[in-house]
N, C-alpha and C positions, 0 to 999 in steps of 0.2 A: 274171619268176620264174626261180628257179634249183634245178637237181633235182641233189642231191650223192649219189652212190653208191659204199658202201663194197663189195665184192665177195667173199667167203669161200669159199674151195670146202676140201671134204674129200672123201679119197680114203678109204673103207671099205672091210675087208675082210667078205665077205659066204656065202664060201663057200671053204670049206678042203680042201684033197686029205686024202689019207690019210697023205702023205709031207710032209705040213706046208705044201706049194706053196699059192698063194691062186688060185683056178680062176676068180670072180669076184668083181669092186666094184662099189660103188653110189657113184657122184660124187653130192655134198651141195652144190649152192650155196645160198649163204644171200647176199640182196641187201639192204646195209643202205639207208635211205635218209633223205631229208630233206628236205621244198619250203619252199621261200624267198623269200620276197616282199624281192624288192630294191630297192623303193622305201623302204624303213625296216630291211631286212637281218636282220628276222623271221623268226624258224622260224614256219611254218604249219603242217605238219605231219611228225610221224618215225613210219616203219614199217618192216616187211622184207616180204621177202617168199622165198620157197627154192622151187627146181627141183632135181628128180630125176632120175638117169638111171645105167642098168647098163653094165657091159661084162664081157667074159672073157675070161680071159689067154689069150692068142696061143700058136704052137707056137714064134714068135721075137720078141723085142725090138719089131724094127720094126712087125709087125705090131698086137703089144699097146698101142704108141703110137700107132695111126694110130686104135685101137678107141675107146680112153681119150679122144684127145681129138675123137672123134665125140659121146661119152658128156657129154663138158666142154659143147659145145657144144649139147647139148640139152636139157640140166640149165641152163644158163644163159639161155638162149632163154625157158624155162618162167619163169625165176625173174624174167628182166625184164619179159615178155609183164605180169605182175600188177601191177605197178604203175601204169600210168595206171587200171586201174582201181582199186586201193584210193585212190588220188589221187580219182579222178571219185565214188566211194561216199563217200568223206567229207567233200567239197566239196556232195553233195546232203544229207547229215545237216546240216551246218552254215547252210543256206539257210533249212532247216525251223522 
């Protein structure tokens, strides 16, 4: 089998100062996917699946970056952690 994964992330603004600065985001991955039976090169199955995750701007740069891609990294975590399961829940519908 072969598990192909597209990977999308979006940076949202979620919270505005009053001076127009963005205070914080919400990181959006969206994980596309597809399982593939490679003895005949068959899609078996396509789904997504998306993780979440905040952060808030920093008082410098660096800091905001080390936030954001904490935020990357949990949001994507979340987004992959679901696929063997919708893979395993719809390998048990199709058995039924």
């Amino acid at each position: 089998y072969q598990l192909k994964i597209e990977i999308i992330e979006r940076n949202l603004p979620i919270v505005t100062n009053s001076d127009g600065t963005i205070a914080k985001y919400r990181i959006d991955i969206s994980a596309n996917f597809i399982f593939i039976d490679t003895s005949n090169n068959k899609e078996i199955f396509r789904d997504y699946s998306k993780g979440f995750a905040q952060y808030e701007s920093q008082t410098n740069n660096y800091d905001t970056k080390q936030k954001r891609n904490e935020a990357i990294k949990i949001a994507t975590t979340n987004a992959i952690q679901l696929i063997p399961i919708k893979i395993q829940n719809f390998q048990s519908r199709s058995v039924e």
